[in-house]
VOPAGU-2260 file (C-alpha; in pm, 1 decimal, decimal comma):
REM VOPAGU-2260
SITE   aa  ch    i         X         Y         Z
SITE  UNK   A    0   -1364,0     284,9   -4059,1
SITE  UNK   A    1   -1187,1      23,6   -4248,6
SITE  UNK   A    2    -815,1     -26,2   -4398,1
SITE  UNK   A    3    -762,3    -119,4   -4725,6
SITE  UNK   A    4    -582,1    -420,9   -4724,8
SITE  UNK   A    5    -290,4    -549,6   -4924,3
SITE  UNK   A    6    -398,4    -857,3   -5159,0
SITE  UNK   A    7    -193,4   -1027,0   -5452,5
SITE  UNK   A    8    -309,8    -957,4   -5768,3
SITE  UNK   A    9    -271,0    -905,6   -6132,0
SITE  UNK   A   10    -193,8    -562,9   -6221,7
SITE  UNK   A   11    -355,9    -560,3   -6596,3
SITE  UNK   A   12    -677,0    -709,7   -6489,4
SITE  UNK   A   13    -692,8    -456,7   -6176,3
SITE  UNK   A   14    -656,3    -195,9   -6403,1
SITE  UNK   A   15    -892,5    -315,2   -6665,2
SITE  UNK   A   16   -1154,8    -296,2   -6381,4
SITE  UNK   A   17   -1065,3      49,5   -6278,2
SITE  UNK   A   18   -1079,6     136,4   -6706,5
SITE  UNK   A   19   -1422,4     -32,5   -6714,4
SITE  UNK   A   20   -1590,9      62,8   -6490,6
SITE  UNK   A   21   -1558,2     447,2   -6566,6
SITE  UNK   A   22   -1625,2     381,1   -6888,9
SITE  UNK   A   23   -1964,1     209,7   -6781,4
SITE  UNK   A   24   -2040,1     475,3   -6542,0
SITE  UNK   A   25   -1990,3     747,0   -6835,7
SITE  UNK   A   26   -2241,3     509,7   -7079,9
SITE  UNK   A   27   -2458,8     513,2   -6753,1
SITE  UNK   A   28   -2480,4     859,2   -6657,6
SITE  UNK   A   29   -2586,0     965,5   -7021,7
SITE  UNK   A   30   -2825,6     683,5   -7051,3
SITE  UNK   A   31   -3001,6     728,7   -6690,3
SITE  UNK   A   32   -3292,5     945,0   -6825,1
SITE  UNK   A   33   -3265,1     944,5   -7161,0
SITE  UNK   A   34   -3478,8     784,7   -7472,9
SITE  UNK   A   35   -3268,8     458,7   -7565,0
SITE  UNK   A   36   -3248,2     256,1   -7282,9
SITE  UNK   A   37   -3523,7     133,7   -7024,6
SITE  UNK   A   38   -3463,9       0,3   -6699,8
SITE  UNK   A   39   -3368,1    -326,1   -6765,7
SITE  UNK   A   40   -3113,1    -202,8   -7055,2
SITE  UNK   A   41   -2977,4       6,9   -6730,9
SITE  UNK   A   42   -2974,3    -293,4   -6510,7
SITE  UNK   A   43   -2724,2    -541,0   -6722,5
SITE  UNK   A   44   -2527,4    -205,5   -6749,4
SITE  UNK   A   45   -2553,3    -142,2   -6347,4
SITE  UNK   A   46   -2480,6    -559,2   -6317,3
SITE  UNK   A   47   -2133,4    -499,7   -6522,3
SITE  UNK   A   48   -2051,1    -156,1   -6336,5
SITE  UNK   A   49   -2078,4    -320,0   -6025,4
SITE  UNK   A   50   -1864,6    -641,9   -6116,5
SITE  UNK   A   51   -1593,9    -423,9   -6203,0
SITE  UNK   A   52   -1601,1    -195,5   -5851,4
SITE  UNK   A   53   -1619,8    -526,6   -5654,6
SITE  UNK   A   54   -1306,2    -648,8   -5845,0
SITE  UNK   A   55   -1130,9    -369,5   -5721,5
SITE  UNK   A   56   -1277,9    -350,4   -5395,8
SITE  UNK   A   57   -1125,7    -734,4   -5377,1
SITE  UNK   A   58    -800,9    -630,1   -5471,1
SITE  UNK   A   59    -794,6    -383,5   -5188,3
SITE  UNK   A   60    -456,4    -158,4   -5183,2
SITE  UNK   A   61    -371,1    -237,7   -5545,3
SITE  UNK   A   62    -752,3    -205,1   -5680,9
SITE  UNK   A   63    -707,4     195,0   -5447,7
SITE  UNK   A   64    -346,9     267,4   -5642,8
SITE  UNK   A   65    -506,4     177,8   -5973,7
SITE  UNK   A   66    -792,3     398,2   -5972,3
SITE  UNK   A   67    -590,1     658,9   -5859,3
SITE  UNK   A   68    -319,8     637,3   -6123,5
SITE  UNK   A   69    -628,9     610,0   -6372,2
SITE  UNK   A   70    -752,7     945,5   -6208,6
SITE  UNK   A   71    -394,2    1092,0   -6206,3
SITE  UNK   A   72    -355,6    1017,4   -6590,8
SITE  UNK   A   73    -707,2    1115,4   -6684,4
SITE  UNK   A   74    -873,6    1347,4   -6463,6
SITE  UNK   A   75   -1200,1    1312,0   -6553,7
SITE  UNK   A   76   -1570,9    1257,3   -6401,3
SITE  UNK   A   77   -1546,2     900,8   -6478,6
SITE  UNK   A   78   -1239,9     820,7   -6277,9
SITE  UNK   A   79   -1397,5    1052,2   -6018,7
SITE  UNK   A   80   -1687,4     864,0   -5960,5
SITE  UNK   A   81   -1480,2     544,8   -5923,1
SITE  UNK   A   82   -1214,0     671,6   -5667,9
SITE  UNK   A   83   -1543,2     808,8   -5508,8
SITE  UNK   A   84   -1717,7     478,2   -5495,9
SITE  UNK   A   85   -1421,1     320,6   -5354,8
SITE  UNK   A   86   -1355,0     505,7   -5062,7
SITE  UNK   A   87   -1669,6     554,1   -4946,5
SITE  UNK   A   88   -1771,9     183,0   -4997,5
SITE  UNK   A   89   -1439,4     119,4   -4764,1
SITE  UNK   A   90   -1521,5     381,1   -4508,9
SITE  UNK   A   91   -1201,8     516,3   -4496,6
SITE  UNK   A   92   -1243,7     888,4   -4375,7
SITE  UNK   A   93    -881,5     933,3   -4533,2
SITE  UNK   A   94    -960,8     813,0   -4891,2
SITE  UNK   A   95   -1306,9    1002,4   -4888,3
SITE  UNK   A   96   -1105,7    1325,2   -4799,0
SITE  UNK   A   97    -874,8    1253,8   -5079,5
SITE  UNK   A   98   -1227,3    1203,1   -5330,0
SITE  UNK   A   99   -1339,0    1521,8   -5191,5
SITE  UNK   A  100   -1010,7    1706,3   -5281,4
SITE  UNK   A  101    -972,0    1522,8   -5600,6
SITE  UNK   A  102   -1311,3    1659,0   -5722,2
SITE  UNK   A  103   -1215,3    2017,4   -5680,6
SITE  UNK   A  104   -1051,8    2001,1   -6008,1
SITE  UNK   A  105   -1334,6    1936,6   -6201,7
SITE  UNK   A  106   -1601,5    2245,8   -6023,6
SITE  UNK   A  107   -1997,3    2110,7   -6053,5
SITE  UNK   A  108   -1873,7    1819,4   -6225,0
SITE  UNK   A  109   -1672,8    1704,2   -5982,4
SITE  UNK   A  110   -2005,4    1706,4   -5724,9
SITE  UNK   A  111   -2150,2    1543,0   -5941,4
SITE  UNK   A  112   -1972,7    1224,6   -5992,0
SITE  UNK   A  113   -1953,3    1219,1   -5631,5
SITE  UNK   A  114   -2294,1    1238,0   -5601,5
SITE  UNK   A  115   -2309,8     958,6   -5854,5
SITE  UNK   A  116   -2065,5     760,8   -5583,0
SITE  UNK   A  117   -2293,0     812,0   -5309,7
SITE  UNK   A  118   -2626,3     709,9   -5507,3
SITE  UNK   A  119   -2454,5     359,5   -5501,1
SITE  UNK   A  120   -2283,1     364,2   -5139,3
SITE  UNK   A  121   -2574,3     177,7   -4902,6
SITE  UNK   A  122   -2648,7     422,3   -4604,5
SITE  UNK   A  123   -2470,3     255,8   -4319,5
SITE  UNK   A  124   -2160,8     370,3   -4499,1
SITE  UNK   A  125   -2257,0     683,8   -4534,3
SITE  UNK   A  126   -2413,2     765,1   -4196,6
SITE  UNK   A  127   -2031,9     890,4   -4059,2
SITE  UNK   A  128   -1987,7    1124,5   -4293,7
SITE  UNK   A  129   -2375,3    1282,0   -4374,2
SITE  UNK   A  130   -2399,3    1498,4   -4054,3
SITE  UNK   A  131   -2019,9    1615,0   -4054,8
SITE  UNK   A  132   -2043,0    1725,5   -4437,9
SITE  UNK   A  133   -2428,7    1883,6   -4373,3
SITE  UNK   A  134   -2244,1    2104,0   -4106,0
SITE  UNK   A  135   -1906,5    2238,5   -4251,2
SITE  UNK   A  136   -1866,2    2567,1   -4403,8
SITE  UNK   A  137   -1770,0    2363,1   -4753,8
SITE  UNK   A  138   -2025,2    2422,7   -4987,9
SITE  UNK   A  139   -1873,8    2161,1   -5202,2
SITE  UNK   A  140   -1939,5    1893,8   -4877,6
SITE  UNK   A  141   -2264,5    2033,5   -4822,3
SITE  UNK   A  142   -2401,1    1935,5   -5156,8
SITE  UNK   A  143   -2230,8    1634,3   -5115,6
SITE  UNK   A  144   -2424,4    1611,6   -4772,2
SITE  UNK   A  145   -2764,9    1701,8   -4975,1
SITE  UNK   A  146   -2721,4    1438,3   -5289,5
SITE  UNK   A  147   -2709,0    1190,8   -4995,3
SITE  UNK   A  148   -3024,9    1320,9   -4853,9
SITE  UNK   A  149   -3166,8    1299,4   -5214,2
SITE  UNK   A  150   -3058,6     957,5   -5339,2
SITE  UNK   A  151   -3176,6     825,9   -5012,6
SITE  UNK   A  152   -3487,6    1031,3   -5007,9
SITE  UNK   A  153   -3414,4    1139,9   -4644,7
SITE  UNK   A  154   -3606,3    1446,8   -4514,7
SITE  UNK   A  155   -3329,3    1642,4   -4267,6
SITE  UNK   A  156   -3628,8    1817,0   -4072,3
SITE  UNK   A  157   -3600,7    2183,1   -3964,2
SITE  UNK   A  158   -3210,4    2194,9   -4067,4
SITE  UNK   A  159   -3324,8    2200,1   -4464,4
SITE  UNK   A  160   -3440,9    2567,5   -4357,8
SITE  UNK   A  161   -3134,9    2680,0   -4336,7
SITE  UNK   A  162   -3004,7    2478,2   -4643,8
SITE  UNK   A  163   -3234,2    2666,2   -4894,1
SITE  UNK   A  164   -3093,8    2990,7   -4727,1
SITE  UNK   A  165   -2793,7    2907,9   -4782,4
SITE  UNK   A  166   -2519,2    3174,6   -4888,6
SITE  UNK   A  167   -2377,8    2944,2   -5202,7
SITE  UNK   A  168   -2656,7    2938,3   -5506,1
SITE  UNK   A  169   -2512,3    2537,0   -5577,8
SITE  UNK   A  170   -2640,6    2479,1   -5177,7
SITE  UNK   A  171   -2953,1    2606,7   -5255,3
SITE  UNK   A  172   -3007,0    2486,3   -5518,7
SITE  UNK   A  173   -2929,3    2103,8   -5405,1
SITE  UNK   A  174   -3163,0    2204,1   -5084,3
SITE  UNK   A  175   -3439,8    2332,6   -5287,4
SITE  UNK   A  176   -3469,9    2055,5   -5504,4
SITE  UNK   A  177   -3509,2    1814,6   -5225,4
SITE  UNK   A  178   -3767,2    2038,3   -5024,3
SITE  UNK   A  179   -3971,5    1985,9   -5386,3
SITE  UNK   A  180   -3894,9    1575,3   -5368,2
SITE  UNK   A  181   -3994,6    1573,4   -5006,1
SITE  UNK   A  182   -4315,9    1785,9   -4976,6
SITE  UNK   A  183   -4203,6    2041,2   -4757,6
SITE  UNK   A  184   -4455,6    2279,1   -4830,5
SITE  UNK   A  185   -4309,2    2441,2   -4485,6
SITE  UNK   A  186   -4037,7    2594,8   -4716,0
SITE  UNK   A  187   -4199,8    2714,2   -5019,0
SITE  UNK   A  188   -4145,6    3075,9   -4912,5
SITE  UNK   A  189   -3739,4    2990,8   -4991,3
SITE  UNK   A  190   -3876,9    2757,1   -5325,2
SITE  UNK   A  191   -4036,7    3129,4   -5483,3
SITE  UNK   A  192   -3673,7    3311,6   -5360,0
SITE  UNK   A  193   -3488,6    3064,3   -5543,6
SITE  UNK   A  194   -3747,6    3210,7   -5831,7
SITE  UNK   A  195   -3475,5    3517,0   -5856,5
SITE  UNK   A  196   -3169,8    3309,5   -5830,7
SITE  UNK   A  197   -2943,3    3181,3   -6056,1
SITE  UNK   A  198   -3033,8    3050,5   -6357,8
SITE  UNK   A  199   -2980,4    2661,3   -6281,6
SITE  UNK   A  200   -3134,1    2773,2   -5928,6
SITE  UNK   A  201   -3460,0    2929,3   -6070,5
SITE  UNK   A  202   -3506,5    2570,5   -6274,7
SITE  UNK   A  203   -3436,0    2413,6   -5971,3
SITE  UNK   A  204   -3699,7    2616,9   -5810,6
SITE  UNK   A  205   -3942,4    2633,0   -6034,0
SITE  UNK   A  206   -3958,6    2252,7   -6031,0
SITE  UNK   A  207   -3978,2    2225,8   -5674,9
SITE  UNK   A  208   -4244,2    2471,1   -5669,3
SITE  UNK   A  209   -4470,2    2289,8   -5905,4
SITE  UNK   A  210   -4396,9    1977,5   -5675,7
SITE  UNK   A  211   -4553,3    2162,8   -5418,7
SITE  UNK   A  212   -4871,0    2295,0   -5637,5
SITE  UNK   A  213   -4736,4    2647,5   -5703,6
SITE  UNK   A  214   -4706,1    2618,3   -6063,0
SITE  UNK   A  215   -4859,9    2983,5   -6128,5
SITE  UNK   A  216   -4609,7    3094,2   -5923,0
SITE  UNK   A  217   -4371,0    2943,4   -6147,4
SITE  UNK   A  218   -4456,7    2975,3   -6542,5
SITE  UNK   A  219   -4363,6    3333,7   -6600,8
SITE  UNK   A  220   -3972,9    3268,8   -6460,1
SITE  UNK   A  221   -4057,0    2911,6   -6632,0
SITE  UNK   A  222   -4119,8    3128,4   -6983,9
SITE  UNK   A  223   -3871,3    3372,7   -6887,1
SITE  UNK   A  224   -3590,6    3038,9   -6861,0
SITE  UNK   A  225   -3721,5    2950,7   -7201,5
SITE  UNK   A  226   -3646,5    3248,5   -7389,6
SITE  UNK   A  227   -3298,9    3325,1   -7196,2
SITE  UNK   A  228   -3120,0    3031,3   -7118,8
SITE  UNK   A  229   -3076,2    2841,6   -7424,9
SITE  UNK   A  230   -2885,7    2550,7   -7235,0
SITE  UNK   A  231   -3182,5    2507,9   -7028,9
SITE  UNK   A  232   -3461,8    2554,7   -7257,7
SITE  UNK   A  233   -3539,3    2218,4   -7374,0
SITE  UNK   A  234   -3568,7    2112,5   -6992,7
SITE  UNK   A  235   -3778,8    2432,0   -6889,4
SITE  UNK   A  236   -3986,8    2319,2   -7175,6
SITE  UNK   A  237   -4080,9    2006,4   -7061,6
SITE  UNK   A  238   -4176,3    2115,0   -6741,5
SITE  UNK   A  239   -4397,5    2375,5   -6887,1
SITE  UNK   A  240   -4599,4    2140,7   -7075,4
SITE  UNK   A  241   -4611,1    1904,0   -6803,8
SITE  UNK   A  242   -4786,6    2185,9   -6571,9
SITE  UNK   A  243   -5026,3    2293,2   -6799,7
SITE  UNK   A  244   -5368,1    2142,9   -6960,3
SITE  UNK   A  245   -5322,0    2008,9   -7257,7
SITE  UNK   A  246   -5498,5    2270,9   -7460,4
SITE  UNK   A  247   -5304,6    2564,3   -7291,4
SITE  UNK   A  248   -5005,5    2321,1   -7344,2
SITE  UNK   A  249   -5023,8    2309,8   -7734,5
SITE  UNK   A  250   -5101,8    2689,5   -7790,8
SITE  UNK   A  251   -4828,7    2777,8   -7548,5
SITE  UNK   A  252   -4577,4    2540,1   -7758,0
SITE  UNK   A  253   -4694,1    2624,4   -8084,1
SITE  UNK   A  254   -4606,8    2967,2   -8039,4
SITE  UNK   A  255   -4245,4    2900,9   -7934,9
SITE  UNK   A  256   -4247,0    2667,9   -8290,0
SITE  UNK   A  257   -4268,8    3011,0   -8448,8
SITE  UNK   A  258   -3978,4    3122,4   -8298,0
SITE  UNK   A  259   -3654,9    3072,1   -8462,9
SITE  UNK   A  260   -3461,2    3044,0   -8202,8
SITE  UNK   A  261   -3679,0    2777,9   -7991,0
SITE  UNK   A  262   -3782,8    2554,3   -8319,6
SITE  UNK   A  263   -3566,8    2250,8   -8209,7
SITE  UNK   A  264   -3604,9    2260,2   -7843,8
SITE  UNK   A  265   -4010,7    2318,0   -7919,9
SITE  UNK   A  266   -4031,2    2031,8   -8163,4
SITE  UNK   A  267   -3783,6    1779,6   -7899,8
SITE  UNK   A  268   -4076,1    1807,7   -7652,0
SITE  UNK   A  269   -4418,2    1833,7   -7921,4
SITE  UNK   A  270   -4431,2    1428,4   -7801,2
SITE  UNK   A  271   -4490,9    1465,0   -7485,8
SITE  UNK   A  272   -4894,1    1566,1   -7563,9
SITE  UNK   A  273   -4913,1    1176,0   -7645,3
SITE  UNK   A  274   -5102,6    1318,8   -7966,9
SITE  UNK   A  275   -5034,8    1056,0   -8276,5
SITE  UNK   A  276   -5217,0    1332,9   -8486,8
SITE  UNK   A  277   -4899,3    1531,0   -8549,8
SITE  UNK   A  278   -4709,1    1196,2   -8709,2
SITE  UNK   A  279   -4751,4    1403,3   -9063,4
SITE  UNK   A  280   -4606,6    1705,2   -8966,5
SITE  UNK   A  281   -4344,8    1528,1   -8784,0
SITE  UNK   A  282   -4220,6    1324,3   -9043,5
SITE  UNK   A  283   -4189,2    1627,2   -9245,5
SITE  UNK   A  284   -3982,4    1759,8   -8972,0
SITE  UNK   A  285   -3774,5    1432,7   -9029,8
SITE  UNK   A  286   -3697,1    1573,7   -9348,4
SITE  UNK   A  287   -3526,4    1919,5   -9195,2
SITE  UNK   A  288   -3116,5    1855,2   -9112,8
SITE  UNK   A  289   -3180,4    2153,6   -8845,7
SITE  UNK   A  290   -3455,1    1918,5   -8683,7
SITE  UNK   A  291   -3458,2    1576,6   -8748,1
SITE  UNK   A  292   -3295,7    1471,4   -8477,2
SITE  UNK   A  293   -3539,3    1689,6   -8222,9
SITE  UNK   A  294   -3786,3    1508,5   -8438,2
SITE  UNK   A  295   -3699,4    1174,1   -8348,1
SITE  UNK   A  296   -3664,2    1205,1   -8007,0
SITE  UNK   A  297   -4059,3    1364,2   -8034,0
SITE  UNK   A  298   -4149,8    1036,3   -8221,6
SITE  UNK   A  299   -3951,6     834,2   -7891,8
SITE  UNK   A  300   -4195,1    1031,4   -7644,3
SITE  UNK   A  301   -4514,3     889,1   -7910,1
SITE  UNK   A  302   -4452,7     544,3   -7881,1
SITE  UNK   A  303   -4332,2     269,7   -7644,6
SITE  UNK   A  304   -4145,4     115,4   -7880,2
SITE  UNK   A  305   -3818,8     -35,7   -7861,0
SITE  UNK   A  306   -3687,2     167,5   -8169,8
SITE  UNK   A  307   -3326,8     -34,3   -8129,5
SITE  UNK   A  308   -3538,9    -310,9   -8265,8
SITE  UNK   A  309   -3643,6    -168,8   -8588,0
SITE  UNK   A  310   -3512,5      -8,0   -8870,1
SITE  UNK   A  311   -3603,3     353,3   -8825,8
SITE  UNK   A  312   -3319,0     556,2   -8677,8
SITE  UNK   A  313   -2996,9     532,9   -8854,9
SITE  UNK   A  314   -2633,3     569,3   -8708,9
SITE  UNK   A  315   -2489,8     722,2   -9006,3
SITE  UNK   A  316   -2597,3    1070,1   -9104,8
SITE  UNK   A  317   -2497,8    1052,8   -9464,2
SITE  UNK   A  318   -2723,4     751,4   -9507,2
SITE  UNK   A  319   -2985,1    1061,5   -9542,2
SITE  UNK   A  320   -2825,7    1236,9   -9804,3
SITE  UNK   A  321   -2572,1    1512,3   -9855,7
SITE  UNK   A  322   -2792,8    1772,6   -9653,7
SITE  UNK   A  323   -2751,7    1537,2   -9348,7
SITE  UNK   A  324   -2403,1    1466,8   -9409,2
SITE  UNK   A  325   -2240,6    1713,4   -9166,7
SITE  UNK   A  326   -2422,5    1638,5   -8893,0
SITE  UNK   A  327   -2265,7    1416,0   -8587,3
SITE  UNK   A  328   -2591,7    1299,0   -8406,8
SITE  UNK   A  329   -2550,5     932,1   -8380,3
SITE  UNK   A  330   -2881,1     836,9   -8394,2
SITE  UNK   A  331   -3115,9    1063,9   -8633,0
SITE  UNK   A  332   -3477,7     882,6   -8806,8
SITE  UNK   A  333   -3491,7     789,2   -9166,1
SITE  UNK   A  334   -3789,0     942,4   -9250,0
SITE  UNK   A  335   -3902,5     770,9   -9546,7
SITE  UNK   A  336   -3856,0     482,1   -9331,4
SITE  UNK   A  337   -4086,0     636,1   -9043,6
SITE  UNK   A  338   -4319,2     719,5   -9318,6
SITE  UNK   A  339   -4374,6     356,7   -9430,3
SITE  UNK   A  340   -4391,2     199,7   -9083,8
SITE  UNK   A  341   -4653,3     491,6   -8932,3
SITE  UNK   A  342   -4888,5     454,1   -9299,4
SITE  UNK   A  343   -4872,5      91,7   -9297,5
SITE  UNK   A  344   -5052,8     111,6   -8965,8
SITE  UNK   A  345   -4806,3     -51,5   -8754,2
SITE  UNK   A  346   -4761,5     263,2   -8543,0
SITE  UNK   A  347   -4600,0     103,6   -8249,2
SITE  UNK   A  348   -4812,4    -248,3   -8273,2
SITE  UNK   A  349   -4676,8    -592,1   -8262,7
SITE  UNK   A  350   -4333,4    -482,7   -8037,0
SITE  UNK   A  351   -4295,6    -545,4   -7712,8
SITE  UNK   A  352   -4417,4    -310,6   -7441,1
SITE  UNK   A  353   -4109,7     -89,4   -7388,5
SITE  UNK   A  354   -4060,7     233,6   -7146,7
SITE  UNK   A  355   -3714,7     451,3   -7224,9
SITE  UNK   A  356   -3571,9     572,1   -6861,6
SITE  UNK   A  357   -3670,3     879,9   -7015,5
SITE  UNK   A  358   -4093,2     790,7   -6999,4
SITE  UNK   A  359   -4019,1     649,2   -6647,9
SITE  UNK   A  360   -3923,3     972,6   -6518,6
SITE  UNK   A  361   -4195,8    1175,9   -6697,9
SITE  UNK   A  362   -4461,2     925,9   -6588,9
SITE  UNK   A  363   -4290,5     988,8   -6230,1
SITE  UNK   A  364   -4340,0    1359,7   -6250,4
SITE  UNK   A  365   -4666,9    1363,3   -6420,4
SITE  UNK   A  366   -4821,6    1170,8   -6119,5
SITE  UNK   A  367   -4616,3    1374,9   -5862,6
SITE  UNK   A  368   -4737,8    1717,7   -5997,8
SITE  UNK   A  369   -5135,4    1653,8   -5889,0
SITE  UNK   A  370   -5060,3    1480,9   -5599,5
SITE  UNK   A  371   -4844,2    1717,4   -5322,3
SITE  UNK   A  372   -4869,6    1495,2   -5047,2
SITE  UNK   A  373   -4701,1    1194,4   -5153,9
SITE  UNK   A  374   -4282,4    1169,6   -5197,1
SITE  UNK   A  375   -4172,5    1197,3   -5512,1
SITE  UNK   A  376   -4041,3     849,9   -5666,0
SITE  UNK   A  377   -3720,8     730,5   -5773,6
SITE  UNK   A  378   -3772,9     673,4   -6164,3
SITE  UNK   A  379   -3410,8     532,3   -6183,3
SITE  UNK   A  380   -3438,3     224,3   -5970,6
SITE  UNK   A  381   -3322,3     -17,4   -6226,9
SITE  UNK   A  382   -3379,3    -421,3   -6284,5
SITE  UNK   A  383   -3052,5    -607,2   -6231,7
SITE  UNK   A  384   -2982,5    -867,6   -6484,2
SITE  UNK   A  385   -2648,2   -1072,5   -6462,7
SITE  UNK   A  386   -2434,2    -915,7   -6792,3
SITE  UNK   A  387   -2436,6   -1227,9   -6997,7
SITE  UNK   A  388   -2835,1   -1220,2   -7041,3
């Protein structure tokens, strides 16, 4: 364990770091697998994020107090995650105790920006803690115990047994999803219990299960998930389609495109078929306030196109007329736009090859799914470019 150590600074650009860097930690988390960015868009981020931790890992004691009166004046996941970083990066049982109790505040969220923390703490400095948080009655310290396992792909051996049996649904959950990372086939009997869990747990499940070729098993609470959980259905979605044949796939989806209530999350995830055929019917979509922006992110999974570089998504809703006005999606497609580029043939040619965070973890999940013997791989290992390129 290491003190913190008391080093002269200057108090406006120590807390500038400790501003800045939760700020690019909140841009990161929402980026990580998501449509916009790929992994070198992530890395000049991750380059920047880090700059501004190791400025206030330099300034020791007064880099500590300044993330923690950013915390105390704004108690929110991004000032989490930095306190979090911080003290475990130090070592400093104390400080890590204090992370621990500061994230009680903020319930799941608060696990997960320490889980964010730890995905970025190498494993040396984590090895004190791992074992001591794995066995405490603390559910909260137990997950934390399991995102380590996770982010460091780590299998714990017979002890994940009693993980996935774990009284707390958030436990099992955390346990279940890495018995589905790591293969365990040993404990799908707790994978199908976690079938009847929760609802966050049965997605959990029901992804681990399909990681460990028990997909039948898993497409009626799959469909069930779907038509119940409305938070979860886009998600539940996508892993339905990515279990299924492709001809299955598109009758299964194109009934739920008949259902009022699943139109948007159905036409979000009509992309991921990789079939340019339904460019027509999609740019009609385009036309639809309710779905245009479920459209465009269909057209994102199409192509591997840098869309940033063209002129096809606007930032401004009421660029698309007063029926688009209202909305607040920052980034919806000008279909007239679309229309032009897809007829003149362009159709993703002449750009540069580009794959969204968001393709690198399907492309990660599609391989994993046929192939149960081999460890699920980290999509979100990033390129790291210095942040002036």
């Amino acid at each position: 364990m290491h003190s913190i150590a008391t080093i002269a600074t200057i108090a406006a650009i120590v807390d500038q770091h400790a501003e800045d860097a939760a700020f690019l930690w909140l841009r990161r988390r929402r980026e990580i697998d998501g449509p916009i960015l790929d992994e070198t868009d992530i890395g000049r981020i991750d380059q920047r994020l880090e700059a501004n931790l190791e400025g206030l890992m330099a300034a020791g004691k007064a880099g500590w107090e300044a993330a923690q009166a950013r915390f105390a004046d704004y108690a929110e996941p991004g000032e989490l995650f930095v306190i979090g970083a911080l003290a475990l990066r130090w070592g400093d049982a104390k400080l890590v105790s204090s992370a621990i109790d500061a994230a009680a505040s903020l319930g799941e969220a608060g696990i997960s920006s320490l889980s964010a923390a730890i995905a970025r703490t190498p494993r040396e400095n984590l090895r004190p803690f791992v074992a001591q948080w794995l066995d405490t009655r603390d559910a909260r310290q137990r997950c934390l115990g399991l995102a380590a396992l996770w982010h460091h792909r780590i299998d714990p051996g017979q002890r994940l047994h009693d993980l996935a049996s774990h009284s707390e649904a958030v436990v099992r959950r955390r346990a279940i999803r890495l018995a589905g990372a790591m293969r365990r086939r040993d404990l799908l009997p707790a994978v199908l219990a976690g079938l009847d869990g929760t609802a966050k747990e049965r997605l959990a499940a029901a992804l681990a299960a399909c990681l460990l070729g028990a997909a039948r098993s898993a497409h009626p609470v799959i469909d069930k998930i779907v038509l119940t959980e409305t938070d979860l259905a886009e998600a539940a979605i996508e892993l339905r389609l990515l279990t299924t044949t492709p001809k299955a796939g598109k009758a299964w989806l194109q009934s739920r495109l008949e259902q009022p209530v699943l139109r948007v999350a159905a036409t979000t995830s009509i992309g991921l078929f990789g079939d340019r055929a339904v460019m027509p019917w999609l740019i009609e979509k385009m036309r639809d306030p309710e779905l245009a922006f479920a459209a465009g992110a269909a057209l994102r999974d199409l192509f591997d196109v840098d869309f940033g570089d063209t002129d096809l998504f606007v930032s401004d809703p009421a660029v698309l007329g007063e029926r688009f006005a209202h909305l607040d999606d920052s980034s919806l497609p000008a279909a007239d736009r679309v229309e032009t580029w897809w007829d003149e043939g362009r159709g993703g040619r002449n750009h540069r090859p580009f794959r969204s965070m968001r393709r690198l973890r399907l492309d990660a999940l599609r391989a994993a799914f046929p192939a149960p013997d081999t460890p699920l791989a980290d999509w979100r290992f990033t390129r790291r470019f210095a942040a002036w390129m």
